[in-house]
C-alpha positions in Angstrom: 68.4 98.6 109.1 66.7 95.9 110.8 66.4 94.4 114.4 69.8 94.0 116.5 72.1 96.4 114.4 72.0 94.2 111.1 71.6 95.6 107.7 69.1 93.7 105.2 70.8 93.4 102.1 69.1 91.3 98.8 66.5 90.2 101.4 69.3 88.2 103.5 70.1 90.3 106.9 74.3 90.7 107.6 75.2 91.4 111.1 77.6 94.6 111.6 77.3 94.8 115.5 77.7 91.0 116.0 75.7 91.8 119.3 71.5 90.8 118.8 71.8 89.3 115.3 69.5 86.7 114.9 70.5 86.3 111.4 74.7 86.9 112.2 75.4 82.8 111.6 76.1 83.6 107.8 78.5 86.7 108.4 80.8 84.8 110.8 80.7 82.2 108.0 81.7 84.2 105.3 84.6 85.5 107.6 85.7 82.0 108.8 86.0 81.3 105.0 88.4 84.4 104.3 91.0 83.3 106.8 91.0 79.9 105.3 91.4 81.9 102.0 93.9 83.8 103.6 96.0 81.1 104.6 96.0 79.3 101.7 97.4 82.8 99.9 100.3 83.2 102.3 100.9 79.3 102.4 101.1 79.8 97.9 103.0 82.9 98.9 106.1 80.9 100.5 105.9 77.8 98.5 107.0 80.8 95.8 109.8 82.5 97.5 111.2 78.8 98.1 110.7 78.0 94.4 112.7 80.8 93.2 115.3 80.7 95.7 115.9 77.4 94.7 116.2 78.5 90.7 118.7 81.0 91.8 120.9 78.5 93.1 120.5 76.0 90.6 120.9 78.8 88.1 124.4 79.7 89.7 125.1 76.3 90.2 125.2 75.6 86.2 127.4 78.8 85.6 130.0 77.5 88.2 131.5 74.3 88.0 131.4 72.4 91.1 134.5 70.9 92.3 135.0 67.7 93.9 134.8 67.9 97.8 133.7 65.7 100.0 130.8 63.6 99.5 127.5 65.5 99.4 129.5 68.8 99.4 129.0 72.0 97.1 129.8 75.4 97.6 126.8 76.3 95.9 124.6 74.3 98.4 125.8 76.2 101.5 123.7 74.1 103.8 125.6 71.0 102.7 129.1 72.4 103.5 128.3 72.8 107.7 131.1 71.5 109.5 133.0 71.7 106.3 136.7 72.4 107.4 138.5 76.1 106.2 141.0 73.8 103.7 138.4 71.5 102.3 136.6 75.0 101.5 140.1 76.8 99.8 140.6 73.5 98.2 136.8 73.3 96.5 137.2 77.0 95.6 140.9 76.4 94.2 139.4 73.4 91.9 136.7 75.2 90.5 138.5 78.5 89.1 137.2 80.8 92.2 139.5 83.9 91.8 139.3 83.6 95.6 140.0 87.3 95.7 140.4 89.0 99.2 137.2 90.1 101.2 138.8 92.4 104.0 136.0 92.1 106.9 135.6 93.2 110.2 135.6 89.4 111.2 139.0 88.8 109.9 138.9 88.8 106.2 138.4 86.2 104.2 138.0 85.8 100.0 135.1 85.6 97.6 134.5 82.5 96.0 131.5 83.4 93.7 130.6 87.1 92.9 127.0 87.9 91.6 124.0 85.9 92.4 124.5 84.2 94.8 127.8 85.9 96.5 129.4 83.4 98.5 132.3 84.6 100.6 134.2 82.5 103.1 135.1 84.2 106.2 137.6 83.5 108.8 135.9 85.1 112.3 137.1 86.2 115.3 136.9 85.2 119.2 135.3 87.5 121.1 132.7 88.8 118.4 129.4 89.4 119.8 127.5 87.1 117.5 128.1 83.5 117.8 128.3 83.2 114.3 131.2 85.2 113.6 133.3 83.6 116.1 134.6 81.2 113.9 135.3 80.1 110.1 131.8 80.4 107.7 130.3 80.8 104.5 128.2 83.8 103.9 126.1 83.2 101.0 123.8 86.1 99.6 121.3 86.2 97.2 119.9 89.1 97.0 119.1 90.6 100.0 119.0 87.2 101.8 122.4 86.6 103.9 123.1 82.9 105.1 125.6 82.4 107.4 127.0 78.5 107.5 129.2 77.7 110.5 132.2 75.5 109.2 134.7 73.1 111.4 135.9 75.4 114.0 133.3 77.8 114.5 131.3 77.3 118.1 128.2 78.1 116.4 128.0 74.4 114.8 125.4 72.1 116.7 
């Protein structure tokens, strides 16, 4: 142990009080590099997730054909069917084979139009429901444990 509360250790001193270290520069160093570490790991971490969310759906988008909706529209892009109306939706689902088997709901039922990975599900909503979200016609897409909700044409959650 040497002066200040720092420990000498392969003949360079290492502050553990971080109070009277004359030699506590390197430490707070070494730490300051960590969290940069850190962040870079967590940063790698999501840039991940995002890569394999994207695989799932392009994965499920090459076992389902894609039917012809409006420009820019897929069912198995959920983000690009916001504001979508209910029949462009049944129509897309009709045209590519969906079964579009009934999904009874608290928020007023709906149908399926891809079981699996991803599930997909349009849903009609109801007034009144506490979230704004279910108000109104959407798509609820899950994959896995991940639930997306997309408001369509009708619902008063759209922007």
């Amino acid at each position: 142990m040497g002066i200040g509360g720092e420990t000498v250790v392969g003949g360079g001193a290492l502050c553990l009080t971080g109070v009277g270290c004359l030699a506590g520069a390197p430490a707070v160093a070494g730490g300051v590099s960590l969290v940069g570490v850190g962040a870079n790991g967590t940063a790698d971490g999501i840039a991940r997730i995002n890569d394999g969310l994207g695989k799932a759906f392009r994965e499920a988008d090459s076992e389902v054909q894609v039917s012809d909706g409006s420009p820019g529209r897929d069912l198995m892009d959920p983000h690009s069917m916001i504001g979508a109306s209910p029949e462009e939706v049944r129509e897309m689902a009709a045209a590519q084979g969906s079964m579009m088997e009934d999904a009874p709901h608290a928020t007023g039922g709906g149908f399926f139009i891809a079981k699996g990975n991803p599930t997909i599900l349009y849903e009609n909503g109801l007034p009144g429901m506490r979230r704004l979200d279910h108000q109104g016609p959407y798509l609820k897409c899950q994959v896995g444990k991940k639930v997306t909700r997309i408001p369509l044409q009708g619902n008063p959650a759209l922007p």
